[in-house]
C-alpha positions in Angstrom: -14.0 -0.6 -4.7 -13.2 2.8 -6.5 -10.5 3.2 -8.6 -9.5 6.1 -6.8 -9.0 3.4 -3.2 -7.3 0.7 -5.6 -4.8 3.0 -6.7 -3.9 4.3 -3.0 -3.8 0.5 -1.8 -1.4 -0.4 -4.5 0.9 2.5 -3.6 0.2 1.3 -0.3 1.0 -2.1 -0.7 4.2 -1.0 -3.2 5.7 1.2 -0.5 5.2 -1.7 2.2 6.4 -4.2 0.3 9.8 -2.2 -0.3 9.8 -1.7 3.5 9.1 -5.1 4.4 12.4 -6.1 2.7 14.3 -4.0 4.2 13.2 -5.2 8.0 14.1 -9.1 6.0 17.7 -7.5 5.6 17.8 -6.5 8.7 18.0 -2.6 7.7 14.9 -1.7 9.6 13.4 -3.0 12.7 9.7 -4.4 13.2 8.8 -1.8 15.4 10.7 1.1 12.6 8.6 -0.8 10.6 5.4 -0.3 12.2 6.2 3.4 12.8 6.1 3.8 9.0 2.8 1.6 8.5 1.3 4.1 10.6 2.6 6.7 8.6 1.6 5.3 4.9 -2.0 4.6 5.9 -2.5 8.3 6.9 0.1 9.1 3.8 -3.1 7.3 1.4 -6.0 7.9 3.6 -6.5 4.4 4.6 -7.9 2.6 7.9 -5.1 0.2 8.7 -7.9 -2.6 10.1 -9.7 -2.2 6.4 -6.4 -3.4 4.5 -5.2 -6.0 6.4 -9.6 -7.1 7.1 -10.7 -6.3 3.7 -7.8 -6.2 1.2 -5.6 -9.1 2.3 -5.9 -11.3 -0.9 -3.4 -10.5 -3.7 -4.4 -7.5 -6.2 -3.0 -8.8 -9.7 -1.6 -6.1 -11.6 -4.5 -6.0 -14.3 -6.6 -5.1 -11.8 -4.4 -2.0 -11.1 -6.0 1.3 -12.8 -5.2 4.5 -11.7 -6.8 7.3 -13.4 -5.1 10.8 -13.3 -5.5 14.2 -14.6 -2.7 12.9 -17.3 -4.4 10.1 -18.2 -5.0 6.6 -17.0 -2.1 4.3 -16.0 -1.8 0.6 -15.4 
């Protein structure tokens, strides 16, 4: 995996997460909710089957890098 497609998974997986609370409390609805997966994975480039197929364990945040034109972040 590139560094380049972990960064845009964790971004992913950040912005899903926040979502995914907010259908817990109730603010957003499962289909609202699948209305913005949609969105994100063409928002990072990604094939929805690959990250729920291929990514579905845990990424710890050590194994986070995202390198940028400013630099490289963790």
């Amino acid at each position: 995996m590139t560094d380049e497609l972990r960064c845009k998974i964790a971004a992913y997986r950040t912005a899903m997460s926040i979502i995914r609370g907010m259908v817990s409390s109730c603010v957003l609805s499962e289909n609202e909710y699948a209305q913005i997966d949609t969105i994100m994975t063409e928002k990072y480039g990604l094939n929805s089957c690959s990250i729920f197929g291929n990514y579905s364990g845990y990424m710890k945040a050590s194994e986070v890098i995202c390198h940028t034109d400013k630099g490289v972040s963790q």
